[in-house]
Structure formats: structure tokens, C-alpha cells
C-alpha positions in Angstrom: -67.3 -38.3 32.8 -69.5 -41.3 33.6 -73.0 -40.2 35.0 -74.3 -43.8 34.7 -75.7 -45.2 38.7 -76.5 -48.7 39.6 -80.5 -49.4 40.2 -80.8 -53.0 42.5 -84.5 -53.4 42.0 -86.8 -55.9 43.4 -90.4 -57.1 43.2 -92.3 -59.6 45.8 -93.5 -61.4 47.4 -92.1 -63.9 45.5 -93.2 -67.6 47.4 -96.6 -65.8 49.1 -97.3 -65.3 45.0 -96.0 -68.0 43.3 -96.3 -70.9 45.5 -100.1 -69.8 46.6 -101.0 -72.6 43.7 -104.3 -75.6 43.6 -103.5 -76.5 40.0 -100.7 -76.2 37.9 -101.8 -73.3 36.0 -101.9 -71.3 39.3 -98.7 -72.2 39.6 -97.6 -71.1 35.9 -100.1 -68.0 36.0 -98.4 -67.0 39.3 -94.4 -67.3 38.0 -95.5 -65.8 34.2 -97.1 -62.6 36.0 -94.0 -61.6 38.3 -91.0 -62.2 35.5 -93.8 -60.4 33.8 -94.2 -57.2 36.1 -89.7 -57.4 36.4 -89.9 -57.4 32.7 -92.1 -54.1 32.4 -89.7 -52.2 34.8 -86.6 -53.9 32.9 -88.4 -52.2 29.5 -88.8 -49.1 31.6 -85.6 -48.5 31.9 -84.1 -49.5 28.4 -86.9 -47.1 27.1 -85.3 -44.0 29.2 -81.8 -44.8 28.5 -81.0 -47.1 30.8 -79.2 -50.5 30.5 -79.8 -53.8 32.1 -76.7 -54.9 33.6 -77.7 -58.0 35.5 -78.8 -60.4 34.3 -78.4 -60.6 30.5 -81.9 -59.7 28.8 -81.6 -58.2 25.5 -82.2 -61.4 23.9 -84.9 -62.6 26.5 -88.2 -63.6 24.2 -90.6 -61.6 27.1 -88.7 -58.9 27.4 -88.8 -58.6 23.6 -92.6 -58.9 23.6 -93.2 -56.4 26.4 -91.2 -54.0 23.8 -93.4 -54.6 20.8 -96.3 -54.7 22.5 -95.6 -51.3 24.3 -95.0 -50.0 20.7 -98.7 -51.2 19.9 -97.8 -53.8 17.6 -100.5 -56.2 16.4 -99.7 -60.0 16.3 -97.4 -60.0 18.8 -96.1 -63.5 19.2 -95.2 -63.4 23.2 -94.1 -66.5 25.4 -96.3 -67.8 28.6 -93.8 -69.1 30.5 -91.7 -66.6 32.9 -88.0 -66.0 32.1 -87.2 -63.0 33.9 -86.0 -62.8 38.1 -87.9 -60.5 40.2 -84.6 -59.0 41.3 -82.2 -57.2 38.5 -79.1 -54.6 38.5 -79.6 -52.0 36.1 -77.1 -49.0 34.5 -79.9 -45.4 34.7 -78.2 -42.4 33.7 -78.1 -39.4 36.6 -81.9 -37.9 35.6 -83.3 -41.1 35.7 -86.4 -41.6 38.7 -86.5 -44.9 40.0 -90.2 -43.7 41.7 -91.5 -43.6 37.9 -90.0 -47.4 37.3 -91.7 -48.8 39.9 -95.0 -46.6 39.2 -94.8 -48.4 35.4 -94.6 -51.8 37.4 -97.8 -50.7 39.4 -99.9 -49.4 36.2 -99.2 -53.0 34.3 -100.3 -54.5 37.1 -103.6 -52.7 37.6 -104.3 -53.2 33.9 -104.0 -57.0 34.2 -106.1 -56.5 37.5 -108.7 -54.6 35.5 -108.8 -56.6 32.8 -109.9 -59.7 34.9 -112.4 -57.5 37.0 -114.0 -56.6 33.4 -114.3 -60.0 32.2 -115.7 -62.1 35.3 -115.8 -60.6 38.2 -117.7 -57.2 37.7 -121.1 -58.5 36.8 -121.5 -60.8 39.9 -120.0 -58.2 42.2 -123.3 -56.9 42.8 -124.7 -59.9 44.5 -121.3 -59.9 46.9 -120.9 -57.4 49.9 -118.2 -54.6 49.4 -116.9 -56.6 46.5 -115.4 -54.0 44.8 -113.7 -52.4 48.0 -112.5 -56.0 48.7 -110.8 -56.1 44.9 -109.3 -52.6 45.3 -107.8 -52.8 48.4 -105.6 -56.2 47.5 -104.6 -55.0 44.0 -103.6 -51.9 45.5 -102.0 -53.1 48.6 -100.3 -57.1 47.1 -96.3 -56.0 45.3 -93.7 -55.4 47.3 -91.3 -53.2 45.4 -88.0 -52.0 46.9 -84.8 -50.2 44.9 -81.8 -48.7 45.7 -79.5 -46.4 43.7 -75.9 -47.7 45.0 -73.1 -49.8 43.9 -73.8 -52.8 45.9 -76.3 -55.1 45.6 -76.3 -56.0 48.9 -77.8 -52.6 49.9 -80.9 -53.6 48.5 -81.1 -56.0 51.3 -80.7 -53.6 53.9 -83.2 -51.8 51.8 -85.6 -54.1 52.4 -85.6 -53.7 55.7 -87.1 -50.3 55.8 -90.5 -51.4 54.9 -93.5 -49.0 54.0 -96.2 -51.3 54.1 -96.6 -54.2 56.1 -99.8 -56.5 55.5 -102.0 -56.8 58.0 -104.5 -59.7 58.7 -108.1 -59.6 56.7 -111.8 -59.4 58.0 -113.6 -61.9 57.2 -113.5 -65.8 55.4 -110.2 -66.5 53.6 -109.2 -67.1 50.3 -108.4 -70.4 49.9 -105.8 -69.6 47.3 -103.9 -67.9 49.5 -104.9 -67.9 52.9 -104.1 -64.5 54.7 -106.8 -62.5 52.2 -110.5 -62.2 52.5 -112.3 -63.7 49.8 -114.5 -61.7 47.2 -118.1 -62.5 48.4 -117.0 -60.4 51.7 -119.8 -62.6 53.8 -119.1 -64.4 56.7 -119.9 -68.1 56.3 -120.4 -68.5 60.1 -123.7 -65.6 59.8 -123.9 -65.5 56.0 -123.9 -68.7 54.5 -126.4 -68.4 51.8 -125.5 -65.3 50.5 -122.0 -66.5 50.0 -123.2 -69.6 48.1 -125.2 -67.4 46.2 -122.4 -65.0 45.1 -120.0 -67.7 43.9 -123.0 -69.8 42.4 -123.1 -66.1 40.4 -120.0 -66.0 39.8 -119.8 -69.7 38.2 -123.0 -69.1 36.5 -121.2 -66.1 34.6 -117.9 -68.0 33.6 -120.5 -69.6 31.5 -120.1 -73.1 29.9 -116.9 -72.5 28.5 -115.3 -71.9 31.8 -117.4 -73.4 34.1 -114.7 -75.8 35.2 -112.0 -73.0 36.1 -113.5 -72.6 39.8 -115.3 -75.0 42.1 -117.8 -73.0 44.0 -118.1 -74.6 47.1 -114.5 -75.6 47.3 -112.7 -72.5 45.7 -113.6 -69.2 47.0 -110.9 -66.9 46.5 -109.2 -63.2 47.3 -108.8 -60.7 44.2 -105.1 -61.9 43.9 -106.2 -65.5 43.7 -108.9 -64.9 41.0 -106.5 -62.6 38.9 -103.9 -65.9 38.9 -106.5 -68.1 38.2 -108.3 -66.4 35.3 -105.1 -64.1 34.1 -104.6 -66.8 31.4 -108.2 -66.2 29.9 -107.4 -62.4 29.3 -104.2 -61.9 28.4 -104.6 -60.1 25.0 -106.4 -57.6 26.8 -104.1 -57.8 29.8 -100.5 -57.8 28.5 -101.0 -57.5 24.3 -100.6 -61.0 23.6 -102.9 -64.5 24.0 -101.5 -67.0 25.0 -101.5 -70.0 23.0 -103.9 -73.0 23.7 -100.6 -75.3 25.2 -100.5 -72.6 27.9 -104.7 -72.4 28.5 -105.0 -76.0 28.7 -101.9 -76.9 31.1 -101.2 -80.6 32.2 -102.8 -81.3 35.6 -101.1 -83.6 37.9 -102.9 -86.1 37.4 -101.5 -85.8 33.5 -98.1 -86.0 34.7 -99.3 -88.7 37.3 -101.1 -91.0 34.5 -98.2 -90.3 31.8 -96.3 -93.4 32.2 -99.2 -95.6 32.6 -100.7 -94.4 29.3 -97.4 -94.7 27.5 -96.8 -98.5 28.2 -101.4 -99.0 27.7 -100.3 -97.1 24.1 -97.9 -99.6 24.0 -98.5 -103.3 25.0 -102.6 -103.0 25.0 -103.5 -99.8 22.5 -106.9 -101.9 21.5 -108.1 -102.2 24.9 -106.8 -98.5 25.7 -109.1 -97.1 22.9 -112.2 -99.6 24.0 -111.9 -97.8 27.3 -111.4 -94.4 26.4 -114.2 -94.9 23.8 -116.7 -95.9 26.3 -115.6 -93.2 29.5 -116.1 -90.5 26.7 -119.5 -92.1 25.7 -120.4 -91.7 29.7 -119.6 -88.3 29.3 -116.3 -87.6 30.4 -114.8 -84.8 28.6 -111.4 -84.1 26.4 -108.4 -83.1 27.4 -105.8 -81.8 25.4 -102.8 -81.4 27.8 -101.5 -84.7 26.8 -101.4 -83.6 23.4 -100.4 -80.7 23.3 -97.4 -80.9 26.1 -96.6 -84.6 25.7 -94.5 -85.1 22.2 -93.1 -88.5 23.2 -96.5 -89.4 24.4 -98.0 -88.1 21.2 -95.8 -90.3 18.8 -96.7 -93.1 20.5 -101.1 -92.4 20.5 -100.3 -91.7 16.5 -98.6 -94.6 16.1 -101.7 -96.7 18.1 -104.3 -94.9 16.4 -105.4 -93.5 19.7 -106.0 -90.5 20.0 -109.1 -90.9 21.8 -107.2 -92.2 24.8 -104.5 -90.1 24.7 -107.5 -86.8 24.8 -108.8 -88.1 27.7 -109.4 -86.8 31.2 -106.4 -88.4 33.2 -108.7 -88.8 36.1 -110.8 -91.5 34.0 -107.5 -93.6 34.8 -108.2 -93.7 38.8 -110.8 -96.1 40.5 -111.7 -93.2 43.0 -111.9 -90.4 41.0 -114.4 -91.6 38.5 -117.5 -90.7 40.9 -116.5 -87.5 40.7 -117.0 -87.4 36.9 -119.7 -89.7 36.3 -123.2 -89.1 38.4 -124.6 -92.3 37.2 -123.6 -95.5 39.5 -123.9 -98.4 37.2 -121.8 -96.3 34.5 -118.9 -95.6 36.9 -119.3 -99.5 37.9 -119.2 -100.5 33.8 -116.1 -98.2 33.7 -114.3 -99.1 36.7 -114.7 -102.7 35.4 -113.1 -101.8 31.8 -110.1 -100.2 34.3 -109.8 -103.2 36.3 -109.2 -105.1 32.7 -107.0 -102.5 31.9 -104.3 -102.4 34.9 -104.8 -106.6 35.3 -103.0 -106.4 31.5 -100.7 -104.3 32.1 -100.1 -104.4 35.9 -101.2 -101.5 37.9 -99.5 -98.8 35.4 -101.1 -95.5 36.5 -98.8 -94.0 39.2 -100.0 -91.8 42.0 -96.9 -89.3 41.8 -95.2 -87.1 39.7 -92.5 -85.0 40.0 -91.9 -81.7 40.8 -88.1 -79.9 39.9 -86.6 -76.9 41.3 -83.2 -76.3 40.6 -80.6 -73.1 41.2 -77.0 -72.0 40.4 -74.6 -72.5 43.2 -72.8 -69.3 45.1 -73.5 -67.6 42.0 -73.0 -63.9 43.8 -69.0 -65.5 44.5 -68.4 -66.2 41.5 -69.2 -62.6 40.0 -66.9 -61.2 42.9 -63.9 -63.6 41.5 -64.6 -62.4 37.8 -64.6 -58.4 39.1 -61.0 -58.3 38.5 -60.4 -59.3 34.7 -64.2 -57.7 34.1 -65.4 -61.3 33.5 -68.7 -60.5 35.6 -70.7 -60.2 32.1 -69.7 -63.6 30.9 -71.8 -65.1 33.7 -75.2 -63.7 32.2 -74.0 -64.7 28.9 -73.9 -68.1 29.9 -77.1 -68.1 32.3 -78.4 -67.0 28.9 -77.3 -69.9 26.9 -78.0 -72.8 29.8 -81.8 -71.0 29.7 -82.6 -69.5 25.9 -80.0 -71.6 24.6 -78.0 -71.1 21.5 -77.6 -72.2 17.9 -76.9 -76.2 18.8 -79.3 -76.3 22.1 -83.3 -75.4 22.3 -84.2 -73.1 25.3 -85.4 -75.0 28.6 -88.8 -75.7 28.0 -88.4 -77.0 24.4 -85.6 -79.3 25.6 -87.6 -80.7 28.7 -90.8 -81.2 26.7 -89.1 -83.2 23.5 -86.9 -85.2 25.7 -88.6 -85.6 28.6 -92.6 -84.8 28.6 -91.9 -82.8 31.1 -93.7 -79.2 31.4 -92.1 -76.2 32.5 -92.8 -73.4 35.2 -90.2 -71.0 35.2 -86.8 -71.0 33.1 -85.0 -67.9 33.8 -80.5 -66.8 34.6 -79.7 -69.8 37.1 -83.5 -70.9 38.2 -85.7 -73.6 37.0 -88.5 -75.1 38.2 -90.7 -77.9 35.5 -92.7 -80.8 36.5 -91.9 -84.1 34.6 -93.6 -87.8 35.4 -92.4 -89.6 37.6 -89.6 -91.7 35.3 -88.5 -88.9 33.6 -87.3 -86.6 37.1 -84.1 -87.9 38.6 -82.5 -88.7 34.4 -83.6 -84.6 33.5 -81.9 -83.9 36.4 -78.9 -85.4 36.1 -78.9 -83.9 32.0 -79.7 -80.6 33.0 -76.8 -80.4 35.8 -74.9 -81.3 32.9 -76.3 -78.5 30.5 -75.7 -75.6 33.2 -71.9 -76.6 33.4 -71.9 -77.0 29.9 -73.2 -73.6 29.0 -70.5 -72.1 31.0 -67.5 -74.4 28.9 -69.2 -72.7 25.8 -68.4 -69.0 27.1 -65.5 -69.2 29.4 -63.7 -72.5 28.3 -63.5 -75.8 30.0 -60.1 -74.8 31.9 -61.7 -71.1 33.1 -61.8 -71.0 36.7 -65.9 -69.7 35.9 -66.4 -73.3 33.9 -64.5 -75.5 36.5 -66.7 -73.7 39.8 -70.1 -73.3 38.1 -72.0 -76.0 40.0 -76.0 -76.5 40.1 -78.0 -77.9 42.7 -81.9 -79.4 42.3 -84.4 -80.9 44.6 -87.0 -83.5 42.9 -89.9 -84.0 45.2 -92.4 -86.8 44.3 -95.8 -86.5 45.2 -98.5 -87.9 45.5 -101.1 -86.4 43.3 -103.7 -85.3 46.3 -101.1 -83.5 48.7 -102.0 -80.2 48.0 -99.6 -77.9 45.4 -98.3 -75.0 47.3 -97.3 -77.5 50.4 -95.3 -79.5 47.4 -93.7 -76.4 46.2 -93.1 -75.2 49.3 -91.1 -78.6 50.5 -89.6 -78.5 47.1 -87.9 -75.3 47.7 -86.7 -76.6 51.4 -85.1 -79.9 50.1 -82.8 -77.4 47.7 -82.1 -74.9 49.9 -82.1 -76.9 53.5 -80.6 -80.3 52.2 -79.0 -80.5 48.3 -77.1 -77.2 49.5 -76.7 -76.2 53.2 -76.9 -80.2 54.0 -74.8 -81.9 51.0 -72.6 -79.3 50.6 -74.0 -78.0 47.1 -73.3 -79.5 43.5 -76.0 -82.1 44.5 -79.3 -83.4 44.1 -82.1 -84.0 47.2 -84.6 -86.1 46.8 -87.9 -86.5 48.6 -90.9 -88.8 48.5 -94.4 -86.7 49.9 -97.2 -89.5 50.0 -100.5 -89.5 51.5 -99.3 -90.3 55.3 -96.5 -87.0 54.5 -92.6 -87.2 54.0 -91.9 -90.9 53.3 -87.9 -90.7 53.0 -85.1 -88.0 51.8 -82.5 -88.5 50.4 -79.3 -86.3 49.6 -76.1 -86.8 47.5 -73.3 -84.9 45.5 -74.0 -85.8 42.0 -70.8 -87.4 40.5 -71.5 -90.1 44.0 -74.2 -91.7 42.2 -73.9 -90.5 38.4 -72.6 -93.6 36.9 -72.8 -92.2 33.4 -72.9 -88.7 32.2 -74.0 -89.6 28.6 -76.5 -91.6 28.9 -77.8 -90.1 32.6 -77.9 -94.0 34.0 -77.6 -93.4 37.9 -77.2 -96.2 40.8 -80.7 -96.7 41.3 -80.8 -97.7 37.6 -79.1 -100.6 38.2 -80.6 -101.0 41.4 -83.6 -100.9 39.9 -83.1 -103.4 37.4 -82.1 -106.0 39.8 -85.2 -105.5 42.1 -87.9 -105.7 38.9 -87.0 -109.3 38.5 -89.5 -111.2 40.8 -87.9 -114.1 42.2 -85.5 -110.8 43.5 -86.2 -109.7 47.2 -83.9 -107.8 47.7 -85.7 -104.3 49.3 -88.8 -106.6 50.2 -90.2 -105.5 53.7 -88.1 -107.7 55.5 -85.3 -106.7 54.6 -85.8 -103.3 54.6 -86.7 -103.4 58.3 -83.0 -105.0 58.8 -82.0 -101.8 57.2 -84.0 -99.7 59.6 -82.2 -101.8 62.2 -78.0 -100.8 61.0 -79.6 -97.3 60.8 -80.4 -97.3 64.4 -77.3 -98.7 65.1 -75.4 -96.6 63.6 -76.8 -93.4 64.4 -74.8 -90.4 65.9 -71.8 -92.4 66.0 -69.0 -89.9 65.8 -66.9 -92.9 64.8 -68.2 -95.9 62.9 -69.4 -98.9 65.0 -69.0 -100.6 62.0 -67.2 -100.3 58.7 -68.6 -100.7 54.9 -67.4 -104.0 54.8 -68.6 -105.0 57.9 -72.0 -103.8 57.3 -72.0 -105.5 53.8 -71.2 -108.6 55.2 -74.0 -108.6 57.7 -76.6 -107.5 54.7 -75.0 -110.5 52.7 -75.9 -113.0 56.1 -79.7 -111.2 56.5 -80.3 -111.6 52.4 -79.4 -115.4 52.2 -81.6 -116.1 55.1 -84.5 -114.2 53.6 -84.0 -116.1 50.2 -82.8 -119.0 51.2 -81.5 -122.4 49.3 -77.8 -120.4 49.4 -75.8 -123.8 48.7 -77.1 -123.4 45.2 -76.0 -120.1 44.4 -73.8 -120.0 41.5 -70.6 -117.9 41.5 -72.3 -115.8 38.8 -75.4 -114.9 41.5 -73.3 -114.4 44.1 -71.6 -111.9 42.2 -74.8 -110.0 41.1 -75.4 -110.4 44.6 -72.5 -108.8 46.3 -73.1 -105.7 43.4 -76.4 -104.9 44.2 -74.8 -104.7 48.2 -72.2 -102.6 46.7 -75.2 -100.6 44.8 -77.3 -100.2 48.0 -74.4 -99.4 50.5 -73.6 -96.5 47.9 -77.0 -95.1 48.6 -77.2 -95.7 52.0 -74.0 -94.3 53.6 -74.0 -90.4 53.3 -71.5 -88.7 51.2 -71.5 -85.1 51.2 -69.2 -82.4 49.7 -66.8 -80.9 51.5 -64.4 -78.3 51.1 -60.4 -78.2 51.4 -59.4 -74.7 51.5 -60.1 -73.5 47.2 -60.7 -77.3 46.7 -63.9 -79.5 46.5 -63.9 -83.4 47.8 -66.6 -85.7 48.4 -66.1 -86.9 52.0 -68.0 -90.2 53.1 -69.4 -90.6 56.4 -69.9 -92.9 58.6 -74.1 -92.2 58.6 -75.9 -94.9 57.4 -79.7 -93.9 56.4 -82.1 -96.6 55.0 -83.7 -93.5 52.7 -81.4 -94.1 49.7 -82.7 -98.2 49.8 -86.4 -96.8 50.5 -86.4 -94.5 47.7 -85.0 -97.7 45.2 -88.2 -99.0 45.7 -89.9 -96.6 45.4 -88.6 -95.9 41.6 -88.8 -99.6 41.0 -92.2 -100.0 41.9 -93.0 -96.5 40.4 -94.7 -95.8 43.6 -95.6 -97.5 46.9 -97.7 -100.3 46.0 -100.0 -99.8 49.2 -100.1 -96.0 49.3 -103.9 -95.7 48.2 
């Protein structure tokens, strides 16, 4: 007789936790700590007998340290970067209590809590008001934990319907990590100005030296649930059994991934006056960085091969005109410095980007798929190949190993069927298109390439360049609409959205299945590749402001036209007309450029006219439109000119 019962268990908030980031480490702080809390209730449950069911875990490299460090054993070697979902199906025998699962979740989290308070917020609690009340009541009251005991997983939804606690709005000022709590000092700024400087002046005065530049003081006053994400990484031997390593304490800011090209080609074409620079900003005082070097392997080679490691250590905000007041006092050396700068981008062209790139990307109908398989008992074949696209296997490095070496790109979360990592700006769209590419293949490796699973095991991302001053949660946030609003609902899934966030807001999005503008899977080259190529040549207008507007113009025209005003060909004729007028001297042209021509047309017309994925009955097409959008040409530029030359 089977007494074995299906636990759905879930743990949030998960986007009120996460998202709630100002720097990149927030944002890695906030993802390690919930796959961390899922992964204590997941050890919970193996310890008592139990079995995860969904997803596959038993080779999971946190779940693996949350076991040995539960046994007490010293050294353990645990990751920093969250693999586990905050939702998970798990096989309890008939005496199991799911109240003492989630009551293991709760006493994890108030040991990471207390560690925190202990460290840097206790001492300076004395000069707040109610501080400790303040800290108690948001530990106690933050998770969201909801189970059911049925065969379903959709009853957990239903489930969640029957909350027990709802949050309610906070006296006082706000956290400006995340905005519905009251922040620690518990003064009112309005009455109590003073005495709230003078709490967080205690507080930074207590982080010491060390980590003096963890918190801003006038700028970053936060909530209990803010400061344990922010200063989480600092304690997490005492916290969770394990330190984290220094790559995980020292995470690349923005304006790392921001500067990363720009350094790469100074490393490259100038590496003499690169050093000259960096040798005289960290004479002024600007201090080292080791991000770059320690999350950057590509970048790395190249600094070893220069000799410059000095430039490659230094604070990417050195790299930006405007920011340099902000980490030099003294006029006349910000003046000396912005002059070595001005040397620098005159060489090499105005290298340092303003964006970089943030990924998100998810499994497609994932939940249909598992109902197909239910008949031949396949269902456990889909873990085993979330497994293999994530960890990897013997041939294939896990996620964040394979983003970092090939791409420079940095990692968030890598867990089943989700992914989010944050790559420069020239690295995002050709990761993408690779790691589409991985998730299909990792389902050929368990099923087999003619298994229904490998043919309808799709992935979807969103890549949102920003610009490095929009705040972080608003990027994540947009990132996660552009995936689940536009690649999916709007494209039709199996696709890739694409948005460009600079300072004035959303410039252009833009939408596509990927095998529309994939031209080669092995080597990732995509349209705007060879758009791109054409329009780095000078004496090439093609995109130039001008002609762009005419785009605008067909767009216009074309608008909510349930049938087309005008065909392809039509419309590429008419683009032919606009670009010889705009370059003139067409009696010249040689068959040869009026070919190139005609193929960059052909190029932008493929980006321009939405294509989206459609179904016929069991069977996928991609079915053109007849929408015309000037994005797909907007966002061209955009990669050519690694940014909008005039957003400042």
C-alpha cells in the first residue's frame, strides 16, 4: 500500500524580494536567500523521509551544502548563486507535518536575520527609536509560505487565495529599498530630521572602514529586510555555514558591465595610455575594484596580456566624465583626469557605453508538457533535463560558468527553466540566441531529438538594455514584462523581446520568434549582425536620422491596417527611392553597391515587419504580418553605435 502524499509548497513574495534591488548585489543577495529558504524546506523533507519530486534536486550544489552544513561540517564549500524555485512538489510519507516544514523555513530565516542584527545593526540601534521593534516586526511578518497536501498542483493556487496575513502599510519614512516598509531609524524626517541623520551616520560609522561604502547615509536608509539583503553577503558563515567567496562579495556593478567593452578595445588598441590613466586616477585616490577581475575571464586575458592590471582594477566609474566628482573632492584633479579621459575616448572613439544588459529567460508551457508526458511516466525526464540545461553534465559547464567564460557575463539566478544574468552590452542578444540553443539541446540529450518532449521544449528571454542610471528594480521589473507581456503572450512564445530603457524611458521594443532573425545557429550571427556591419562603415547612412524619420513615416501609414496598404516589395521600393535621395550621386552606383544596397533593405524589412508565432492546431508557424514598426531599424542603431550617441 502506498502512504506516500504530494506536498505543493511555496515561498514569497518572490518580485516584492527579489526585484527590491539599487545594486547588483541586492539583486544577487535577494535571488541566493529565497532558493536558499526553498532549499532548507526541500532538506527538510529528504531529512524526514520525504522525496523531492519536482524539480530534480539531488544533484543541486545548494541543496547539497544546506545538507552538510545541517550535519555541522566544517569547510563546507557552498555556491552564492541561487539554483533552487521558490515553488516545489514533494513525495512526504502519511506522518509527515507540513506546519514543521515551513516552521524550518522560518527558523533559517531568523538565523540569517539575527546574524545581520548581531553584526551591524545592534550597536547603533540605541541611537534609533523602536529600532529593535521595527526589526522584529518585518522579520517576523516578510515570507509568504503557503502548502497544500493534494495531487494537483494547481490547488496550491487556490491555496493561495486563503491568505493569513496580509501586509499592511508602515508608520513612518520608507525604506528606500523597498518602499512599503518603515525604515530602521523609526524617526520622522518631516519632525525628526536630525536624529535620523544621526542614527544612520551611527550606523555607517560602525560598518567601519572596511564597509563604509556598503550604504550611503543620506541616500540609503533602509527597512530590516532591506539591510538583511544588503549586508547578508558579509555574514554568511555565520548565517547559512558557508562564506561566500570574494567573486560573490565584490559583484560587478553596472557600471562594470557598462564600461566592459570600452576597456576591452582601450586593453586592446591603446593599453599604454589605458595604464597612464588608471595610474594617475588611482594616484588621485580612486580606489580598486576587483569585479573585473574576478568575473571578467575574457576581459582578464586580455589586461594580462597588456600588462594592465592597474586598469583593469579600477573603479569603472573613473571611465565617465560625470561621475568623477563624485570620487574625487579635489577640482583641479578631476579636471587633470577628465583631460587624460578626453585623450582616452578621442583614440579610441567614445568606447565606454552607457548600457548594459540585463537577461531573463523561462521555459515555455512547461506545466503542458509534463501533462503530455503523464501517460508513458515521462514527467521525470523533464527535471532531468532542466537539470542538465542549468548544472550541466559531463561535456557542458553549469550556467554561470558557461556565461562567465564565454560571455563576461555575470549570473543572478540559474535554476529548472529560469535564468536571469547580466552580460555587457555586446555580449546579450549572441548569449541569448546560444543559450535558446542549450535549453533545446539539453532536452535532445534526455529524450532524443525526434521525442515529442525535444521537438516542443521551446524557451523564451527578454534582454532589456539600460542605461546605467535608470534605477535596478524598475529594469528588472520591465525585464520580467517584456518576457511575459511581449516574447510570450505577444510573439507567440519560442522568441526573444528586446527593449531599449534610456534616460528619457522606453526608447523602442522589439519582438521576434527566434529562427525569424537567427541566421546561424553555430556561430549565433543574427540579422542585426549584418545590419550592423553595413551601418559601421561611415560613408553608410543608412539608419541616419533622416532616414529613420521616413521610417517613422511607413509606420504611421501602415498602422492598424487589417489588410496591407502596401506590400514588402512595395515598401522596399519606396525605402530604395528615400535612400538614393539621402545619398545621392545614384548614376554611379555600381551593380555590386546596388546589390549591398537592396540586402541591407531586405535586412531591415526583416526587422521591421512583425512576425509572430502562431499556432495550426498541434502545429507551430511563423506568420508574417502586415505591421510594420520602425523599432527593429531603431534598435540596429542602437547595437551599431553601442548606444545612442546623444543619450547623455
Amino acid at each position: 500500500m502506498n502512504d506516500q502524499r504530494l506536498l505543493h509548497f511555496s515561498i514569497g513574495p518572490v518580485q516584492d524580494f527579489v526585484a527590491q534591488a539599487r545594486r547588483t548585489r541586492d539583486l544577487l543577495a535577494g535571488s541566493f536567500l529565497l532558493s536558499y529558504l526553498s532549499g532548507c524546506a526541500m532538506a527538510y523533507i529528504t531529512e524526514h523521509k520525504g522525496k523531492i519530486v519536482f524539480p530534480r534536486v539531488h544533484e543541486d550544489p545548494l541543496v547539497k551544502a544546506i545538507r552538510k552544513s545541517g550535519l555541522k561540517e566544517p569547510h563546507v564549500d557552498g555556491p552564492w548563486i541561487g539554483s533552487l524555485p521558490n515553488r516545489f512538489t514533494a513525495s512526504i510519507p502519511e506522518d509527515f507535518r507540513p506546519e514543521a516544514c515551513e516552521k524550518a523555513v522560518l527558523e533559517a530565516w531568523e538565523r540569517i536575520a539575527d546574524a545581520v542584527w548581531k553584526r551591524f545593526v545592534a550597536r547603533p540601534a540605541s541611537a534609533g527609536k523602536n529600532t529593535r521593534e521595527i526589526w522584529e516586526r518585518q522579520v517576523k511578518n516578510w515570507w509568504e509560505i503557503t502548502w497544500v497536501v493534494a495531487d494537483s498542483p494547481s490547488q496550491l493556487n487556490y491555496r493561495k487565495y486563503w491568505r493569513s496575513y496580509i501586509p499592511t502599510d508602515e508608520p513612518g519614512d520608507k525604506c528606500m529599498l523597498i518602499s512599503r516598509l518603515q525604515e530602521l531609524s523609526g524617526y520622522v524626517r518631516a519632525k525628526e530630521r536630525k536624529k535620523q541623520s544621526v542614527f544612520w551616520r551611527c550606523f555607517k560609522d560602525h560598518l567601519g572602514q572596511t564597509h563604509a561604502l556598503e550604504i550611503k547615509e543620506e541616500t540609503e536608509r533602509l527597512s530590516a529586510i532591506g539591510t538583511i539583503k544588503r549586508f547578508f553577503p558579509r555574514v554568511t558563515q555565520e548565517a547559512i555555514g558557508w562564506k561566500w567567496t570574494d567573486h560573490a562579495v565584490s559583484f560587478p556593478s553596472v557600471y562594470h558591465l557598462s564600461a566592459h567593452s570600452g576597456m576591452k578595445q582601450a586593453l586592446h588598441e591603446c593599453p599604454d595610455l589605458a595604464v597612464d590613466f588608471a595610474k594617475k586616477a588611482r594616484e588621485y585616490g580612486i580606489l580598486r575594484s576587483l569585479a573585473a577581475k574576478n568575473h571578467f575571464p575574457n576581459l582578464r586575458a586580455e589586461a594580462e596580456k597588456a600588462g594592465a592590471d592597474a586598469f583593469l582594477t579600477l573603479d569603472p566609474m573613473a571611465f565617465y566624465p560625470n561621475e568623477l566628482d563624485k570620487l574625487i573632492e579635489n577640482d583641479e584633479k578631476v579636471r587633470e583626469l577628465k583631460k587624460q579621459l578626453d585623450a582616452l575616448n578621442k583614440k579610441l572613439g567614445k568606447p565606454f557605453a552607457n548600457y548594459y544588459a540585463l537577461l531573463v529567460m523561462d521555459g515555455d508551457k512547461l506545466g503542458d508538457l509534463l501533462q503530455a508526458l503523464k501517460d508513458t511516466r515521462e514527467e521525470w525526464k523533464v527535471s532531468q533535463a532542466l537539470s542538465v540545461f542549468s548544472l550541466g553534465d559531463e561535456k557542458e559547464p553549469g550556467l554561470a560558468d558557461y556565461i562567465r567564460d564565454r560571455y563576461d557575463g555575470v549570473t543572478i539566478y540559474a535554476g529548472g527553466d529560469d535564468l536571469m544574468a547580466m552580460f555587457p552590452l555586446d555580449q546579450a542578444i549572441p548569449a541569448a540566441v546560444d543559450l535558446s540553443k542549450r535549453y533545446k539541446k539539453a532536452f535532445e540529450k534526455v529524450f532524443s531529438k525526434d521525442h515529442i518532449a525535444a521537438k516542443t521544449a521551446t524557451g523564451s528571454a527578454a534582454i532589456l538594455f539600460a542605461r546605467y542610471k535608470v534605477p535596478l528594480k524598475e529594469v528588472v521589473k520591465e525585464g520580467h514584462r517584456l518576457l511575459d507581456d511581449v516574447a510570450k503572450s505577444g510573439t507567440g512564445r519560442d522568441s526573444l523581446a528586446v527593449g531599449v530603457w534610456t534616460s528619457s524611458g522606453i526608447a523602442t521594443q522589439w519582438s521576434a520568434p527566434w529562427e525569424h532573425f537567427v541566421l546561424d545557429w553555430e556561430t549565433n550571427r543574427t540579422v542585426f549582425d549584418d545590419i550592423r556591419e553595413g551601418l559601421q562603415k561611415k560613408d553608410d547612412p543608412l539608419l541616419s536620422n533622416s532616414f529613420l524619420y521616413k521610417l517613422s513615416m511607413y509606420e504611421s501609414l501602415l498602422e492598424n491596417q487589417e489588410e496591407a496598404v502596401l506590400d514588402q516589395k512595395q515598401v522596399k521600393r519606396l525605402l530604395f527611392s528615400d535612400y538614393v535621395r539621402i545619398l545621392g550621386d545614384s548614376g554611379k552606383w555600381t551593380d555590386e553597391k546596388k546589390e549591398k544596397i537592396e540586402k541591407q533593405m531586405d535586412r531591415l524589412l526583416q526587422v521591421c515587419f512583425v512576425v509572430k508565432r502562431s499556432m495550426k492546431g498541434d502545429t507551430a508557424y511563423l506568420r508574417e504580418t502586415n505591421e510594420f514598426k520602425a523599432d527593429g531599424a531603431i534598435l540596429a542603431k542602437f547595437l551599431a553605435q553601442k548606444g545612442f550617441e546623444k543619450d547623455a
